[in-house]
N, C-alpha and C positions, 0 to 999 in steps of 0.2 A: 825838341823834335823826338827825341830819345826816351820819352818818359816813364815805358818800360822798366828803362834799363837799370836803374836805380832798385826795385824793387829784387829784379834780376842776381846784381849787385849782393844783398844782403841774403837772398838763398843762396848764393855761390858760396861768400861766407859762416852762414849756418852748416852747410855741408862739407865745408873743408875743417870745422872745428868735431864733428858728427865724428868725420872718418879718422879722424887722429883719435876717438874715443878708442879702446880695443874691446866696450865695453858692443859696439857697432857690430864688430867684426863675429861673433858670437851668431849671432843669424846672418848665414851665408846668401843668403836672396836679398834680406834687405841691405847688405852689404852690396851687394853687386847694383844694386837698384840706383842707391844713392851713388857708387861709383859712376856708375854709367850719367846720372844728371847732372854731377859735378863734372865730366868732360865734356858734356854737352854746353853746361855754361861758360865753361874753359873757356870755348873759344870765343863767345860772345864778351867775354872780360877782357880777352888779348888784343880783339879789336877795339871795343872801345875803348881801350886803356893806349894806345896805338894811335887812334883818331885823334883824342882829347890829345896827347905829344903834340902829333903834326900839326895841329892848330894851333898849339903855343910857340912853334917854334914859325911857323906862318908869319903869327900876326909879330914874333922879334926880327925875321927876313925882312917884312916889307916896314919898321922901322928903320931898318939897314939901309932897306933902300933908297929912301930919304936920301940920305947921307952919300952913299956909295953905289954908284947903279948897277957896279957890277953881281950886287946880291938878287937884283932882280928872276935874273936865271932860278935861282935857288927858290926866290919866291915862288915863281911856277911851277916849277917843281914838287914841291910841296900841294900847292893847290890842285893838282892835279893827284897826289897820291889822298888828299883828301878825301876826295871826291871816290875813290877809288876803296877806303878804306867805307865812308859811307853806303856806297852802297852792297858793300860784303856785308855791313851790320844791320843793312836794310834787311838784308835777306834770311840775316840768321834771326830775326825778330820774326818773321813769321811767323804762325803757331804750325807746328810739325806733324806729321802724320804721326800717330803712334806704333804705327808697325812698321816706322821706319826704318828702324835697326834690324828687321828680321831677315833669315833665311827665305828661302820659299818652296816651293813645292811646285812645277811644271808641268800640267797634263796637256798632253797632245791628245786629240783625237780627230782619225781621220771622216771625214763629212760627205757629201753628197760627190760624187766622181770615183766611185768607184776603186778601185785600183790604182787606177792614176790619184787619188786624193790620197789613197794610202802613202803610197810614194812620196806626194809633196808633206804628207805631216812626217817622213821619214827627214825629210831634206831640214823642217825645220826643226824636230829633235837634233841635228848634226849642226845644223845653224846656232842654235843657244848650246849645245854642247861647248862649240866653237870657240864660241863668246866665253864663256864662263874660264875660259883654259886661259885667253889671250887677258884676262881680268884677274888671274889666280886664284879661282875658285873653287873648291870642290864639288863636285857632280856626283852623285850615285843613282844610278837607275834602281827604282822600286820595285816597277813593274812594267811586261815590255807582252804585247801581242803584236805578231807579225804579220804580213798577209804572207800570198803566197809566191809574189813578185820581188820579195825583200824590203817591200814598205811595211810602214806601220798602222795597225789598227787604231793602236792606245796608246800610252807610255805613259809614266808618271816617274819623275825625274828629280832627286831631291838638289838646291845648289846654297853653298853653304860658301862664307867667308873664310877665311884662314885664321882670320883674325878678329877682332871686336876694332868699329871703326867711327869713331867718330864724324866724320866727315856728314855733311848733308850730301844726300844723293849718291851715296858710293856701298851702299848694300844690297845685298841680291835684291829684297823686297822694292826699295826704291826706284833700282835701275831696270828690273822687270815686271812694275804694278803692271803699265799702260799694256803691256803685249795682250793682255786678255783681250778675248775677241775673236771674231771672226777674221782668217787670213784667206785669201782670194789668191789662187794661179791661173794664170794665160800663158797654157806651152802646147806643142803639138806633143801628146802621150808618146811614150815608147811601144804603147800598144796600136794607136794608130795609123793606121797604110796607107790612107790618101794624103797625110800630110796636113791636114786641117788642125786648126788651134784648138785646144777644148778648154773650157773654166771649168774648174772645181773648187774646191775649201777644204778646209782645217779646221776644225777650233783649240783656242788656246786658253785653258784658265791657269790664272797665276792665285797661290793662296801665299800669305804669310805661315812659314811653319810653327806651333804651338811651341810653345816649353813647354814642361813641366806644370802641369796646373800644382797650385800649391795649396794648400787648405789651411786656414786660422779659425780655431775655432774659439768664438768668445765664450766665457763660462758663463755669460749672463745670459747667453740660448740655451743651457742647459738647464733638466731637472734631474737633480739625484736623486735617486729613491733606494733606501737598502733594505735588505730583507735577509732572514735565516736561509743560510742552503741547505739546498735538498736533494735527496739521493735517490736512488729507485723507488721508485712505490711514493715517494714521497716522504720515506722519512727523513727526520733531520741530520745532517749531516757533522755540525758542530753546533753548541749551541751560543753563537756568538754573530750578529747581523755581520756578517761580512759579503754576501753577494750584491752586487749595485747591478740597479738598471737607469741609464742612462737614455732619455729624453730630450734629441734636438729639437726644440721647439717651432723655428723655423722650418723643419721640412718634417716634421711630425716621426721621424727615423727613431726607431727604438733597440736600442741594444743591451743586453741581461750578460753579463759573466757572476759565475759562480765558481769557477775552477779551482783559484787559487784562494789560499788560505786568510789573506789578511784581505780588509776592506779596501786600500791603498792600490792594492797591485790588482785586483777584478775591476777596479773604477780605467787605470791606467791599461789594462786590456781592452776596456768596453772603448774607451777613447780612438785607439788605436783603428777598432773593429768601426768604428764611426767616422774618421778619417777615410779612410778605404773607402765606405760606403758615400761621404760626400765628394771625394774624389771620380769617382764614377761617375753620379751624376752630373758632376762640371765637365765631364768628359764628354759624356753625351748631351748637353746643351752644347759645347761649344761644337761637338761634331754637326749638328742639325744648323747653326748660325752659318759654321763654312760651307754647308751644304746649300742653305739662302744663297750665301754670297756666289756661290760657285752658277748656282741658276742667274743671278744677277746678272755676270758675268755675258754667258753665254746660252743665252735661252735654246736654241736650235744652230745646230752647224749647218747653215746654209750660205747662199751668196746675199742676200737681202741685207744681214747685220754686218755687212764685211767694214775693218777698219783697215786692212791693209791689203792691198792687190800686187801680184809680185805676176810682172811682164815678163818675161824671158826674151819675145823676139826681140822685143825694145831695149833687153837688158835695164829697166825701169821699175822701181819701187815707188811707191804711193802709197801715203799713208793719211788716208782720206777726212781724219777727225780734226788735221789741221794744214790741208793741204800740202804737207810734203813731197817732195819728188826730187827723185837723186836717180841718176843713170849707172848707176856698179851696182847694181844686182847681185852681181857674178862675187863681189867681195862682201857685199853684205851675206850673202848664203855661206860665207869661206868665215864668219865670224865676226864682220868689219860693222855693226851695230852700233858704235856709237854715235855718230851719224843723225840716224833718224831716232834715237833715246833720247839724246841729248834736246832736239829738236821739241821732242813731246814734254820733255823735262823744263824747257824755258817756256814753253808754253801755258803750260800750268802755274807754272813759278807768276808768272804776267798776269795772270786771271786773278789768281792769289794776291797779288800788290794789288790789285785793280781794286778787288772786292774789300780789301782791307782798309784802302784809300779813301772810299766813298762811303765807310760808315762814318754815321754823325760822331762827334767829339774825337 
């Protein structure tokens, strides 16, 4: 059933003999890389290793039973934590989001309504503020435009774990992907006299937040070239090739030091000056992908793409991409979110078994 797992199995072991190396620990990224995979498999070994127990001691209960019926209990027992241990291991077999460990990044921005829309994208910055506090999260607002009623134009809101967490579905990214989107209110405005309901919107993009882009550069993209340096006018400087120009091949990037004295240390500057320079650009690709993603997200803040609608007279939340509906409004606005996360979260999780179930072999 599990066939996976075996493979699983023998990365968990290559990884646990890896990180005893200290030869690992010497590159701090791929250290943390491999830590982070080796807890990730952790838990997939504790279960199965858990499972495969309760099944041997299953199939020695219901030999007992034979014998003595009062071991029967115990057999059920067992058959039922089985069953319970499977399908934890069902779920950790899924393949994972890759930015499921991440931080994120929460832009609010108020949409069509005006004033009153400003207001409600105020209510749900306080709303995932909320959340994030009752979760123990860290929050730091980035950046905050106000209207002139004390709602929000914009906001961009960074929310951070405390900790590095293993768990499936317990980091900001996970528990806040689905919010992106269009949010819908139906309340009577603080600015309205007659007392009439008005709709407006929000929108919400959720990003995973970046690390550190990291740069590896192999020496088989480079070409060395060294040359005499040279000084003003041109002439020679010493008469020993020590200046390098260094040739990333791959993005055609050309970087020349000449400064310092030996061959050794202007190749080890030019590196440096090329590092910098491919850093940048992975900064700028990756800024232009979130910037996709972000349009992805949220094409236009209107009511047409809404994925949740929040009733006030109803005191009523709906959350229309899987038909949710819960009547505490009033505690979902106060922080009480898990709820309808949760909801979106088994939802997915179900499609995922689904789609994973009906491929061939």
């Amino acid at each position: 059933m599990f066939e996976a797992v075996e493979a699983l199995l023998a990365e968990h072991a290559e990884l646990e003999r890896r990180l005893a190396d200290p030869a690992l620990h010497a590159d701090q990224a791929a250290a943390r890389r491999a830590g982070r995979r080796y807890a990730e498999l952790q838990r997939i070994v504790s279960v199965y290793t858990a499972w495969q127990k309760t099944g041997e001691d299953l199939a020695a209960a219901r030999e007992l039973a034979k014998e003595d019926p009062s071991f029967g209990e115990e057999a059920e027992r067992l058959e039922q934590e089985r069953r319970r241990l499977e399908e934890r291991l069902r779920l950790l077999l899924l393949p994972r989001d890759p930015m499921e460990d991440k931080n994120v990044l929460v832009e609010i921005k108020a949409g069509e309504g005006g004033e009153e829309s400003a207001l409600f994208a105020g209510d749900l910055l306080r709303m995932y503020l909320r959340y994030a506090e009752r979760r123990g999260w860290r929050t730091e607002i980035l950046d905050l435009t106000e209207s002139d009623l004390g709602g929000v134009k914009s906001v961009t809101v960074a929310v951070k774990s405390k900790g590095a967490t293993t768990e499936p579905d317990e980091s900001p990214y996970a528990r806040l992907k689905f919010e992106g989107g269009v949010h819908r209110v139906q309340r009577v405005p603080v600015t309205e006299s007659q007392g009439r309901i008005h709709t407006s919107a929000a929108g919400v993009l959720v990003l995973p937040e970046a690390e550190e882009i990291e740069v590896e550069i192999d020496e088989k993209d480079l070409r060395i070239d060294v040359f005499r340096s040279s000084g003003p006018g041109g002439q020679s400087v010493n008469t020993t090739d020590s200046a390098v120009r260094v040739t990333h091949l791959p993005t055609g990037i050309v970087v020349s030091c000449q400064n310092e004295k030996s061959q050794l240390q202007n190749k080890e500057q030019a590196l440096r000056i090329l590092r910098a320079r491919l850093l940048a650009m992975a900064q700028e690709q990756a800024d232009r992908e979130a910037a996709e993603a972000r349009r992805g997200q949220v094409r236009t803040v209107d009511r047409s793409e809404r994925v949740r609608t929040y009733n006030f007279p109803q005191n009523r939340i709906t959350d229309h991409r899987i038909g949710y509906t819960a009547y505490n409004l009033d505690q979902v606005l106060g922080g009480e979110l898990d709820g309808v996360i949760q909801a979106l979260l088994d939802a997915d999780r179900a499609e995922r078994l689904a789609s994973l179930e009906s491929q061939p072999g």
